[in-house]
C-alpha positions in Angstrom: -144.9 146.2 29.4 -142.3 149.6 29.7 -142.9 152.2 31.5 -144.4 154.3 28.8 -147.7 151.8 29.1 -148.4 153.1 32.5 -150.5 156.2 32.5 -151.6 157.7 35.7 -155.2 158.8 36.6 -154.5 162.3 37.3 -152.3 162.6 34.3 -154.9 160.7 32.0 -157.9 163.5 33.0 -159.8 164.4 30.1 -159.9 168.0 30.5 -156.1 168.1 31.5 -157.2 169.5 35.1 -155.4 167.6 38.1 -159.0 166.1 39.1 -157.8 163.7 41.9 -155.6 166.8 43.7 -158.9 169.1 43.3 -160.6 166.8 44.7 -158.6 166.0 48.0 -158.2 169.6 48.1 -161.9 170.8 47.7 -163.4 171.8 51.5 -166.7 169.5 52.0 -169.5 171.7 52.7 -171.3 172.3 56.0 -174.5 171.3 54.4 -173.4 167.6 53.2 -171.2 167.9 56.3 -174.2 167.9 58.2 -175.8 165.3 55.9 -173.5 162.6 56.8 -173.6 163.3 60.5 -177.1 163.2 60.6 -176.4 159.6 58.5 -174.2 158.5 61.4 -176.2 159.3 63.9 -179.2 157.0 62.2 -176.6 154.3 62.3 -175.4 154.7 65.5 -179.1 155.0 67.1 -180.5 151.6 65.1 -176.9 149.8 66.4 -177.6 150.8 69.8 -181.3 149.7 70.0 -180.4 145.9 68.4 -178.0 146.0 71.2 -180.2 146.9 73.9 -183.0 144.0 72.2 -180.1 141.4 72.6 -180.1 141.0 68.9 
């Protein structure tokens, strides 16, 4: 295998566009912010209550 085998996954896009960086650079919004607090905080309650049963 040379070099020239290798492709990279933002150079290998479809549409050209440097997906991965857009991604990483794309601000999450409040909404789905919010969304995956509200997640964690499910989690976090149902951990604490098996805790407090002793399982």
């Amino acid at each position: 295998m040379n070099n020239e085998d290798r492709t990279n996954p933002v150079e290998a896009d479809n549409d050209g566009e440097t997906k991965g960086v857009d991604e990483v650079i794309t601000p999450t919004s409040p909404q789905t912010l919010e969304q995956e607090a509200e997640a964690l905080r499910r989690k976090i309650a149902e951990i604490e209550r098996k805790v407090a049963d002793g399982n």
